[in-house]
Structure formats: structure tokens, C-alpha cells
C-alpha positions in Angstrom: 14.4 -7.8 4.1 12.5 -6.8 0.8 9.4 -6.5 0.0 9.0 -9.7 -2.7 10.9 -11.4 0.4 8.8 -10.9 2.6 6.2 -11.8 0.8 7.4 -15.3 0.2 8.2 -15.3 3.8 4.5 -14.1 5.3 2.6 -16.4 2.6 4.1 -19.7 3.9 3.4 -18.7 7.1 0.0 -18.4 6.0 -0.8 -21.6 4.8 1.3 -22.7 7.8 -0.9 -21.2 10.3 -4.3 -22.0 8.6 -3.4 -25.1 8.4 -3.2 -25.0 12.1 0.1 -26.1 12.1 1.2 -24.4 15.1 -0.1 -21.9 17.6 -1.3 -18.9 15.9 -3.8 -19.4 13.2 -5.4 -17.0 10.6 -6.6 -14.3 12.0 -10.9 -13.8 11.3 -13.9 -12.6 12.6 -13.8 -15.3 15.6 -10.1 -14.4 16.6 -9.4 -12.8 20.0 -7.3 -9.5 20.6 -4.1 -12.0 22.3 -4.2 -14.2 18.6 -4.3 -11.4 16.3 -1.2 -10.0 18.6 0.6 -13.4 18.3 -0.1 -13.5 14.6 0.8 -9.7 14.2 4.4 -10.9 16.5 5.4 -13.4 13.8 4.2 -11.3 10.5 6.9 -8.6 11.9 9.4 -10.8 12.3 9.5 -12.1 9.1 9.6 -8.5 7.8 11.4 -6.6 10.4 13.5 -9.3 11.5 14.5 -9.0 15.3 14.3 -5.0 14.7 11.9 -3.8 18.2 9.1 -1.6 16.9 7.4 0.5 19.6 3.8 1.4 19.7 2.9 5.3 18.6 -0.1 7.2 18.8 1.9 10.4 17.1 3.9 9.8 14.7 1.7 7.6 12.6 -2.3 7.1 12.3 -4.2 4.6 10.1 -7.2 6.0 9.3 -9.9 3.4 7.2 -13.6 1.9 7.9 -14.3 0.3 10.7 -16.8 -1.7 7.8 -15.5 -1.8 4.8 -18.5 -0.8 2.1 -16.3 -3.0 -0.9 -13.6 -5.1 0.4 -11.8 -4.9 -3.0 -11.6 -0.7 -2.8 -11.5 0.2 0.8 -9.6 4.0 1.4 -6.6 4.1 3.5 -5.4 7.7 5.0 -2.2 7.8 6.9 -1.7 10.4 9.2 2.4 11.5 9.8 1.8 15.0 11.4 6.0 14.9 12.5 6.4 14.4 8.8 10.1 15.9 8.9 11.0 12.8 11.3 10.1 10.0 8.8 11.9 8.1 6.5 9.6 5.2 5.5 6.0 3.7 6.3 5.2 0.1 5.4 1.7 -1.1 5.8 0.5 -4.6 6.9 -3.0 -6.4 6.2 -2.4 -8.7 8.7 -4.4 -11.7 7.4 -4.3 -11.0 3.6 -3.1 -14.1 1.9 0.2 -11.4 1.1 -0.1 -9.2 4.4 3.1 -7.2 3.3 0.8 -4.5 1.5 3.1 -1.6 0.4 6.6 0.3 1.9 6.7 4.6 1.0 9.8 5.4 1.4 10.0 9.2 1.1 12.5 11.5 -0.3 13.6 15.4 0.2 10.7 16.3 -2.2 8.3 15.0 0.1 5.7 16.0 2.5 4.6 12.6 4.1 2.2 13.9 6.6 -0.8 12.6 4.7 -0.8 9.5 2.3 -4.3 8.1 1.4 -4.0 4.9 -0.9 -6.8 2.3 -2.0 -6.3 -2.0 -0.8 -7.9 -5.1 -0.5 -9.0 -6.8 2.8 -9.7 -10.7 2.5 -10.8 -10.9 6.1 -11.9 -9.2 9.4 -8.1 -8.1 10.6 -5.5 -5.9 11.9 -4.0 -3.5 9.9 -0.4 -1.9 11.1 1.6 0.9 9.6 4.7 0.7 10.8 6.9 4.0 9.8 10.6 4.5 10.1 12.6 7.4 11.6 15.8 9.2 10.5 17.2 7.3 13.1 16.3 4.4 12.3 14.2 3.3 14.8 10.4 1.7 13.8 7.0 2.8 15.3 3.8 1.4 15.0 0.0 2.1 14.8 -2.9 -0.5 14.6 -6.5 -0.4 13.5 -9.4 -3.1 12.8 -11.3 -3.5 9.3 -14.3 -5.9 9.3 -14.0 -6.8 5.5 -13.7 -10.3 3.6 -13.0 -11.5 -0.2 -11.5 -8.4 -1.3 -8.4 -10.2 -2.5 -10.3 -12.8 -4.7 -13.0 -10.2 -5.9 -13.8 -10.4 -9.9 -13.3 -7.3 -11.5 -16.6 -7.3 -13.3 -15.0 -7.8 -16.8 -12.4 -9.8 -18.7 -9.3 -9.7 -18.4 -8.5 -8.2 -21.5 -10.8 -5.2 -20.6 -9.1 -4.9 -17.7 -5.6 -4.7 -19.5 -6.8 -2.0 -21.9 -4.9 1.1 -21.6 -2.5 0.3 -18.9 -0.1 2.2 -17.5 -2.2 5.2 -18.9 -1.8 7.9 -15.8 -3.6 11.2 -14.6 -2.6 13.6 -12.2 -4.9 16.1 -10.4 -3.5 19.1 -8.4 -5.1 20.9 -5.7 -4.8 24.9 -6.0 -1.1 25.9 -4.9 0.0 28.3 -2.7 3.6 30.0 -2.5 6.2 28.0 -0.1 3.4 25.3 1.0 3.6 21.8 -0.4 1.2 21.2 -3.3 -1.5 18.2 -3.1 -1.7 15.6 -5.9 -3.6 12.6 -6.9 -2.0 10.1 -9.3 -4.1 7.5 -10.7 -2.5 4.5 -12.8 -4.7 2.4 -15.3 -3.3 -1.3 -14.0 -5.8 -4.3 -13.3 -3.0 -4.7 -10.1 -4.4 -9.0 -10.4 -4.2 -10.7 -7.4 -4.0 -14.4 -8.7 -6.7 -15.4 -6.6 -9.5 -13.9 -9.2 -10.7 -16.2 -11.3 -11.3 -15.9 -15.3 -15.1 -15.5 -15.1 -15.3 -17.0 -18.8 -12.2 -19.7 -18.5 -13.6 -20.4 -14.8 -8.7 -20.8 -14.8 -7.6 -17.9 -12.5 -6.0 -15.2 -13.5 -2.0 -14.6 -12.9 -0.8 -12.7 -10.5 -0.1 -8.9 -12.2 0.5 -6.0 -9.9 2.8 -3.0 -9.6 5.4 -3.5 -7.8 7.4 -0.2 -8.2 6.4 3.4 -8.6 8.5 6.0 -8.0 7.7 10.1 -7.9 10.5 12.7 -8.6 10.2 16.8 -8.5 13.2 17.4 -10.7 15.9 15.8 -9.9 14.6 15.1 -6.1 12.8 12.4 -5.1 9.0 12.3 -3.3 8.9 9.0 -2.9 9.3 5.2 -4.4 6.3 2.8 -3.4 7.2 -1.2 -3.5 3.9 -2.9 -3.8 2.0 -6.0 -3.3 -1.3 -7.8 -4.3 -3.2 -5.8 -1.6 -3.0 -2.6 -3.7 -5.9 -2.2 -5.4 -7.0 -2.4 -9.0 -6.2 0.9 -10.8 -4.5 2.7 -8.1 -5.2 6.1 -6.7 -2.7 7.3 -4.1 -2.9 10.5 -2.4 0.2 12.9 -1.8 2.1 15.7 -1.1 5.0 17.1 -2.2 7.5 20.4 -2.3 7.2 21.9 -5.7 10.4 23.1 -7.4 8.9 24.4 -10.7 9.7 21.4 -12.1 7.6 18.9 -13.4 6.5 15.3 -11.5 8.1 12.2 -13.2 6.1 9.1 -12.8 8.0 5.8 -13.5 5.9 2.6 -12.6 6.7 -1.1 -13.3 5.2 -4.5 -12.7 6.1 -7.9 -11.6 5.6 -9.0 -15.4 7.8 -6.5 -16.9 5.7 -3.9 -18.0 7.1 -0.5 -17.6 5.7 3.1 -18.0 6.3 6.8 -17.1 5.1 9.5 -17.2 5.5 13.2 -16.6 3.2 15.9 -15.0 3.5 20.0 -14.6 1.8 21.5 -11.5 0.0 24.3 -11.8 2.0 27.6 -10.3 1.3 28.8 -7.2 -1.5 31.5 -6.4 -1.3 34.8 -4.5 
């Protein structure tokens, strides 16, 4: 299933369930442990399909506040320390109006055992990252964010100051090493709206307008290609690593309205 289907597919059963239109309802501050499981039990199926995915405590880690300081920004770091065994992580906000957040899937430039990324939480909930192996099978990890409104948070400016300048990208390198994979931050200039903020001067809200692909190459090789969500935050940072080729990075982001940019970086060589 993709991503854009599954998002259709998790956001009905949204307004299904908080309208209390069967069982499970949405998942909140109030919520026991056995209805956040049923709801996380029907948001993997509409993802995942009938696909099993066993519980890790290896081979993926989500790592984020246990209190999130700005529900709109809150840092995500996930942990892969088997790095070589993974294929693809997706995560899950389980009770965001789009839960589906982002899918990595990595490439043979990559070095996937850290990821750190910035999202919205609209309620106390369960996140999941659920990674795939090079087998194919699906593992996953689970951790609780007390956070609410960060999908509907106004950006503190219009929207056209928002707009200015994006797709404008940076790219900061940590200090390379011979034969280790190098560290990089890429940051895109994209308001990444959610459609739930509203025009604080038109009181309309604002359309939906978020990335929805980025891809990373070394070369000819790929790191990895992101498929994203309204959960990703506004002007997004993520966190990576790579294997460095001498090449430079080629950044190629789009977004659900059209938009298109790229991008190319040069790492700094390695030091003795």
C-alpha cells in the first residue's frame, strides 16, 4: 500500500472512530494501554495489510520526549544499530489526524543506524516505527508522547512569509573520517501546511502543502527516498548518514502541489 493510500485509508478511519462509530475510538490522554493497542491493530492494517509485524527491542528504537516542549517541533531519533539488515522504516503517530507520518526507504549509500527527523503530535499517543528487513519481514518499536495541537499549530506568520524562499536547502557535514560514513543535516525551506492551520488574517484555513518526496543520492547510489505526510514538520531538518564516494549529495524534493527542487551538496574530504 502507499503512502497517499494509506493516508486516505487511516483518515477515514479516523473520523470513523471519533465519531465512535465502532469499538476503538481516538486515542487521548484518557485512553487505556488495551485501546491504544486496538487502535494501533487497525492503523497497521490499513498500512501493512495482513503483513504480521513482530515486536523488537534491537533492531529499531524510537527515541523522543516523554513531554513534548512544542507539539508542532518535537525531535524524533531512530536508533537501527543492525543497520546492514534494514531495508525501510515507516513511522506512525498513531492518533494524528494522518497517523501515516513518513516511510525511509534506504539505499546502498546508506548508513541507517541513526535517523533523527522533526513532526507534529495532535494528541497524547503511540508512536511506532515499524522497519523492514532484507527479507522482508516487518519489526516494530513503540513509545508514548504526551503532546496535543501540533497539527493545527499557526506558524506565527502569513502564509506568504511562510512560502518565501522554498525549496531553498542547506547541508551541514560533520568532520569526516577515512572509510566511516559521514554525518549530514539537510534542512529544506517548505511551510510542510497541514490544512488544519488556519489563515490568521482570512480566519479560511490554509491548504494542505507538504513534501511528499525527497530523495538523497551519493553519485549514482542512492541513501535514501523519504515519502511524507502532514506530520512532518514545518521546514524540515532530517538527520543522516551516509557512505561517501567523493561524489557530491543530490537533493531532489517535491510536493503534493507540484513544486519541485534539487539541489546538490559536496562533503568535505576526509581527515587523517
Amino acid at each position: 500500500m502507499t503512502l497517499k493510500t494509506a493516508h486516505a485509508a487511516a483518515l477515514a478511519l479516523i473520523l470513523a472512530t471519533t465519531a465512535l462509530a465502532g469499538p476503538v475510538r481516538a486515542a487521548g490522554a484518557s485512553d487505556t494501554e488495551q485501546e491504544r493497542a486496538a487502535r494501533w491493530q487497525e492503523i497497521a492494517k490499513s498500512i501493512f495489510g495482513d503483513r504480521t509485524i513482530e515486536k523488537t527491542d534491537s533492531l529499531v528504537k524510537i527515541d523522543a520526549p516523554a513531554r513534548a516542549l512544542d507539539a508542532a517541533l518535537v525531535p524524533i531519533t531512530l536508533t537501527m544499530p543492525q543497520g546492514d539488515q534494514i531495508k525501510a522504516v515507516s513511522l506512525v503517530i498513531d492518533d494524528n489526524p494522518a497517523p501515516y507520518a513518513a516511510r525511509f526507504e534506504f539505499g546502498p549509500a546508506a548508513d541507517p543506524a541513526e535517523l533523527k527527523l522533526r513532526v507534529r503530535v495532535n494528541n497524547y499517543t503511540d508512536m511506532h516505527a515499524v522497519v523492514e528487513t532484507q527479507d522482508g519481514k516487518l519489526y516494530e518499536a513503540k513509545q508514548f508522547v504526551k503532546a496535543s495541537g501540533g497539527c493545527s499549530a499557526p506558524m506565527g506568520m502569513s502564509d506568504e512569509e511562510a512560502m518565501k524562499g522554498m525549496g531553498d536547502m542547506r547541508m551541514k557535514f560533520a568532520e569526516t573520517q577515512p572509510g566511516k560514513p559521514v554525518e549530514a543535516t539537510l534542512m529544506i525551506r517548505h511551510p510542510n501546511f497541514s490544512g488544519m492551520q488556519m489563515n490568521q488574517v482570512t480566519r479560511d484555513y490554509t491548504p494542505a502543502r507538504y513534501i511528499d518526496k525527497l530523495t538523497v543520492s551519493a553519485g549514482d547510489k542512492k541513501v535514501f527516498t523519504m515519502t511524507g505526510d502532514i506530520s512532518i514538520a514545518s521546514n524540515p531538518v532530517i538527520n543522516f548518514a551516509f557512505k561517501p564516494d567523493g561524489k557530491p549529495l543530490q537533493v531532489a524534493a517535491s510536493d503534493n502541489a507540484g513544486g519541485s527542487w534539487q539541489h546538490s551538496f559536496t562533503p568535505p574530504s576526509p581527515t587523517n
